[in-house]
Phi, psi and omega in degrees: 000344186306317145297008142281352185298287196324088160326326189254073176246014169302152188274112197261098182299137171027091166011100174074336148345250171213200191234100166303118161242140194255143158242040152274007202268142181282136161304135204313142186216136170203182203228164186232144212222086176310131207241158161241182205259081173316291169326330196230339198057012190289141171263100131266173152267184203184128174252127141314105122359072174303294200213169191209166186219158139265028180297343187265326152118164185266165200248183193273359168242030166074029150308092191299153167203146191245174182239135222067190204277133178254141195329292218298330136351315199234019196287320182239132178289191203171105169297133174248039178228317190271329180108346171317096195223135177198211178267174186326309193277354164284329159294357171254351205263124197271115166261177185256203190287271201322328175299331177318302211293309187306305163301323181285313191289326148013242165309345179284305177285299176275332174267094219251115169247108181273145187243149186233017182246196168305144194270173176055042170240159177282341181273012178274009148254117190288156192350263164025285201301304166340303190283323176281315178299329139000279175299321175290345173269344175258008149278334168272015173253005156074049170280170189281147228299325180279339202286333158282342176297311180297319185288346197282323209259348178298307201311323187291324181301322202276334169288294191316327175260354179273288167121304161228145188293282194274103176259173196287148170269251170244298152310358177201046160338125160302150178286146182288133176216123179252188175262335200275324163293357190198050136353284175302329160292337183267012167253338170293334176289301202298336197279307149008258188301349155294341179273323199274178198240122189313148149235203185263359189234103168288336176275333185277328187289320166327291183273010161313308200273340158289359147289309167310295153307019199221322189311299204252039208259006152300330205283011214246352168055057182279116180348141172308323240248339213242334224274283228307298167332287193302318179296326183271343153335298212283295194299283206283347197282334180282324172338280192299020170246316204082020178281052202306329191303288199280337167281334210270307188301326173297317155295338163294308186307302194301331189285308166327328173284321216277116184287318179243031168076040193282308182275025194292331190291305186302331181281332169308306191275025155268321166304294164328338177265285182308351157307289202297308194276001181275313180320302163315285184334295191298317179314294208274352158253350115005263190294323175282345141315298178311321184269341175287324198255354195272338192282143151285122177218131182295155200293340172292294185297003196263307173299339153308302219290306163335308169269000151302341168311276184325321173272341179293319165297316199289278172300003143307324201103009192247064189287022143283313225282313164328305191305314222279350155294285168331247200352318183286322139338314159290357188268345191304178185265327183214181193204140171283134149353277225305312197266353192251339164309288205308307202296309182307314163309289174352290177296325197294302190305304140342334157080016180222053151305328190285359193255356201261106171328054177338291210286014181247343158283317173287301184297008159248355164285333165274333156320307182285006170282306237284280185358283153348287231278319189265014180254031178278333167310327212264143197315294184302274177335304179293331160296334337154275172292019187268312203272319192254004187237294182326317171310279205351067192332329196271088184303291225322314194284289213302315162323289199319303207277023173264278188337300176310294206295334185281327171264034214211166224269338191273162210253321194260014187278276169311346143318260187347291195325296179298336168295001185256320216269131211211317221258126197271025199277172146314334160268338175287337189268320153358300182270036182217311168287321194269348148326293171291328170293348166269345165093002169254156182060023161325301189294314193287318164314317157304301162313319200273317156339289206266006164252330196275017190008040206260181179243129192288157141295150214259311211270359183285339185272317184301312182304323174283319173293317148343286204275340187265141208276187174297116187187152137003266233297320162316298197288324146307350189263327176284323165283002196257311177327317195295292168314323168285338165058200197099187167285288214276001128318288155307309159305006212238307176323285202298289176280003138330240184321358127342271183314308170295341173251028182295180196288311192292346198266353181316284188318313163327278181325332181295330178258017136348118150298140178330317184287356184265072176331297195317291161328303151306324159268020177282287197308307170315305157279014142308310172301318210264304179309340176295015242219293195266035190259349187101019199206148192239027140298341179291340175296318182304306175309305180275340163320308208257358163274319177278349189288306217239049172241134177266130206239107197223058167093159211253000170240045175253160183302319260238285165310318186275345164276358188285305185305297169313338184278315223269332180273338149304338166279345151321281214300322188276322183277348214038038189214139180307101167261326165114040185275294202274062145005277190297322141352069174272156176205142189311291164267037156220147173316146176252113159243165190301161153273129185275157142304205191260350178227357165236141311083342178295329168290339167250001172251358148306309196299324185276304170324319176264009156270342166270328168298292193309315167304327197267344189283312155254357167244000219277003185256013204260161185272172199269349178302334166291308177313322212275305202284339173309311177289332179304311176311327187256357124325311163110052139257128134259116195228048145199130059254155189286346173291343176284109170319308193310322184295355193261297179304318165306293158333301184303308156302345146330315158289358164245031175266144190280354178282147185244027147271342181306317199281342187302315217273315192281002170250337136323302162301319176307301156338292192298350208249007184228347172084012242208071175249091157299146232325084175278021180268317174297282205300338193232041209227109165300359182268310176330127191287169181280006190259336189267031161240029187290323162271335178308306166340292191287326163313284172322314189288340162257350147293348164242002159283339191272339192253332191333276194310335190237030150277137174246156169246151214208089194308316208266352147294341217054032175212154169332097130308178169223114163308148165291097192307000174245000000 
């Protein structure tokens, strides 16, 4: 348990560089275990800790938050007889008669527990409590100063995630708070969250977008009928950031609303909660002050705890004591993105931007490039930075030297270099096409094509793709075609699947043992590049994949080209037949999800859902099919001429149907002249979170062009008037 203790475990990747938060980790898991009491001997029961997530992403004062039940809840026991508490592994350790005697009279005198849980449990204290008592025994055992600093500041963190302490009784029920009870508000949220642009830290982009909304929530003229609700939204969700300042100004408007005192119970126990963790806070900066100048502390771990400092003062209120943390933060030799980000906010909040070292912020921004760049030599270390010099803005610097290195003698240096390249100029690509006629670095060359989508001559690709039998490497070659698009693209395509779905090769195709990945995902991005050809003739071809695939039980190759055919054919029509099962949604029919033996039933039902539709629409051109789904789908996006069709399209791009989002990022492309990562918008596969910056684009490229678009009858698509 011990490597759960630490608040300061972010993972700082090549030192200082930048900061990685990971979103892989299995989700919390724990086990219930019997503890006995080193004090007391008391038989409790007790949950363990298997695993933890960070998935909900860190709060600004490097707080985790897991998605589901969080870890800090089951980190520290509680005897729920002597009142003794600590982590798990304090409960394995034989203390001696005098340590006994000394704890018990203790805890007998000084420790006042009121208890809520289950009796004979380790939670029959509640959490909270848990952690100040902890902390308090390990201030009177005189441990060192950070290891009380971190329980004080868990105890607070544990407030910040219970939300409320003192919860409501039967008699004093919480208020119900709904989307149906605060409308204008959960659509200024949703409108937002389009405007700020995703990072990987879900808790941070949170309070960006309740910033953002909170800024302008006069201009936002929410109904009388709607403010208590919205106003108590706005108050717990800032809670649950620990942005307590600002939950506290929502609960006044909510109180101030509320005509028949219904939430009178609740702000109180909100209150009560944000009492208790400002209270924890001042305790743990305290003791963790003590530990910046008493600790050894290696330079990574001296800047967390500086800035977990610095944000622990900022929310207590206590903004001298913050700047002058934050400001010692910047005396570090290097700094993460991530922490001089945190800080910048900080000062803004804080009402002293003009106080925030801007030019100490650039010069550690040229650091993590000049750094990035040289740990590209190394085989390990360079793959590592690839992901953040991919990223980087500043090409100017970064470009040139990915070039020396890609054009210079070391292998693994120019490897690392091309795992960088992002950049769509004429010389990058230049030095990229010429990589693939030489045969290094195909794959990674290929990868880099198809994300930077931009356009290539088709045929030096078409020719290679041709010529490579079902394989990986075939399937990257199809996918990068897909991204350059054009006629002798798609035609390349188109005739690919001909040749490969004729009726007998189905049936082949259909028995691919399980163990040939490679092969099995060829033919599935095959199906799927027929997706993007532009053409209905690709409905004959998937037709004849569903007619003639033998389908022998729903985990056979067979079953799975049916499906895959039959939801590219969603795609080319734009309309739900019901191929794509696992897809739900309100307003399209529903079938059971089969079992391990049954299917004949929802995929007869789509199949003949599939007659019938092409039986009355199948002579229409498909641009009509395309807009027809949208009509049934509940958009309005015509006349195309209409701005208002852009902002339709844009909510398009969060539909759980995925020709919907396909079709509203196409269009959107065509109608703004505009493909921001089209390698995402134009991949039938992209999951919806990875349209998640795409969003934020389109939605600040038309906030910013709204007033100045023309429609241009004879492009068919938008302009931007001269704003002067």
């Amino acid at each position: 348990m011990k490597q759960l203790r630490g608040i300061f475990s972010i993972h700082l990747v090549l030192t200082f560089v930048l900061l990685i938060i990971s979103n892989t980790c299995l989700a919390t898991s724990s086990k219930t275990v019997e503890a006995v009491c080193p004090v007391c001997a008391n038989q409790f029961s007790a949950s363990k800790l298997m695993s933890t997530n960070n998935l909900g992403g860190y709060d600004s004062d490097l707080c985790s938050n897991a998605r589901g039940y969080s870890p800090l809840m089951s980190m520290i026991w509680g005897c729920p007889v002597c009142n003794f508490c600590g982590y798990s592994d304090e409960f394995e350790e034989k203390l001696s008669d005098t340590r006994k005697n000394e704890l018990k009279s203790w805890l007998a005198n000084d420790i006042k527990v009121e208890k809520k849980g289950p009796e004979n449990r380790y939670d029959a204290i509640p959490a909270q409590t848990r952690y100040e008592v902890a902390a308090r025994i390990a201030e009177m055992s005189k441990k060192p100063a950070l290891e009380t600093g971190r329980l004080w500041l868990n105890a607070a963190w544990t407030c910040r995630h219970l939300g409320l302490i003192d919860v409501a009784s039967e008699a004093a029920p919480l208020t119900e708070i709904s989307p149906e009870k605060c409308k204008t508000l959960f659509q200024a949220l949703d409108d937002n969250s389009r405007k700020i642009k995703p990072s990987e830290n879900r808790a941070g982009d949170m309070v960006k977008i309740l910033a953002a909304t909170a800024a302008r929530v006069d201009e936002l003229q929410i109904p009388e009928a709607e403010q208590v609700a919205a106003y108590m939204m706005l108050a717990k969700l800032f809670r649950s950031s620990g942005e307590n300042q600002q939950a506290e100004n929502f609960i006044v408007r909510a109180l101030a609303a509320d005509k028949s005192g219904q939430i009178a119970r609740e702000a109180e126990a909100i209150r009560f909660s944000m009492k208790e963790e400002a209270r924890f806070q001042a305790k743990a900066a305290e003791w963790l002050e003590k530990a910046l100048t008493q600790a050894e502390l290696q330079e990574q771990e001296k800047i967390e705890l500086t800035l977990t400092l610095a944000e622990t003062c900022r929310r207590i209120g206590d903004n001298d004591r913050a700047e002058k943390f934050f400001l010692q933060l910047f005396d570090s030799k290097k700094l993460p993105e991530f922490f001089v980000e945190i800080a910048r906010n900080a000062f803004t909040a804080m009402g002293r931007s003009q106080f925030f070292p801007e030019e100490k912020a650039k010069i550690f921004a040229a650091q993590r490039v000049q750094e990035a760049l040289s740990l590209l030599k190394d085989p390990r270390d360079g793959r590592y930075v690839a992901g953040y010099l991919r990223e980087c803005p500043d090409r100017a610097t970064v470009f040139p030297e990915l070039v020396k290195l890609i054009r210079g003698s070391d292998e693994n240096a120019a490897e690392n270099a091309l795992r960088c390249m992002s950049d769509t100029s004429e010389e990058a690509l230049k030095i990229q096409l010429e990589l693939f006629e030489k045969g290094r670095f195909v794959d990674i060359v290929l990868k880099n094509l198809r994300e930077s989508g931009s356009q290539l001559p088709a045929e030096p690709f078409v020719k290679a793709f041709s010529a490579e039998t079902a394989s990986e490497r075939a399937s990257k070659l199809l996918e990068l075609l897909v991204a350059i698009g054009g006629k002798v693209a798609k035609d390349a395509i188109l005739a690919r699947a001909e040749k490969e779905f004729s009726p007998d090769a189905i049936l082949t195709l259909s028995k691919i043992e399980s163990e040939d990945y490679d092969r099995r995902g060829f033919y599935r991005n095959l199906i799927v590049g027929l997706i993007t050809c532009d053409d209905l003739r690709v409905i004959e071809v998937l037709q004849r994949v569903i007619e003639n695939a033998h389908v022998d039980g729903i985990n056979s190759f067979g079953h799975s080209l049916v499906v895959e055919a039959g939801t590219a054919i969603e795609f080319v029509i734009n309309h739900y037949l019901g191929f794509s099962i696992v897809i739900k949604r309100d307003r399209a029919p529903q079938f059971e999800q089969p079992d391990d033996t049954l299917y004949e039933k929802p995929f007869a039902i789509a199949r003949n859902n599939l007659k019938e539709w092409l039986a009355v629409n199948g002579a229409k051109p498909r641009e009509q099919m395309i807009a027809d789904g949208f009509v049934a789908a509940g958009y309005s996006i015509t006349p195309a001429s209409d701005p208002r069709c852009l902002k339709e399209l844009i909510a398009g791009l969060s539909d759980r149907l995925y020709p919907i989002r396909y079709h509203s990022y196409n269009a959107l492309a065509r109608l703004t002249g505009v493909s921001y990562k089209p390698f995402i918008g134009r991949d039938p596969k992209a999951y919806p979170k990875a349209y998640r910056e795409i969003i934020w684009f389109y939605t600040d490229w038309l906030d910013k062009n709204m007033p100045n678009l023309i429609f241009n009858e004879a492009s068919g698509c938008f302009e931007i008037r001269d704003k002067k």
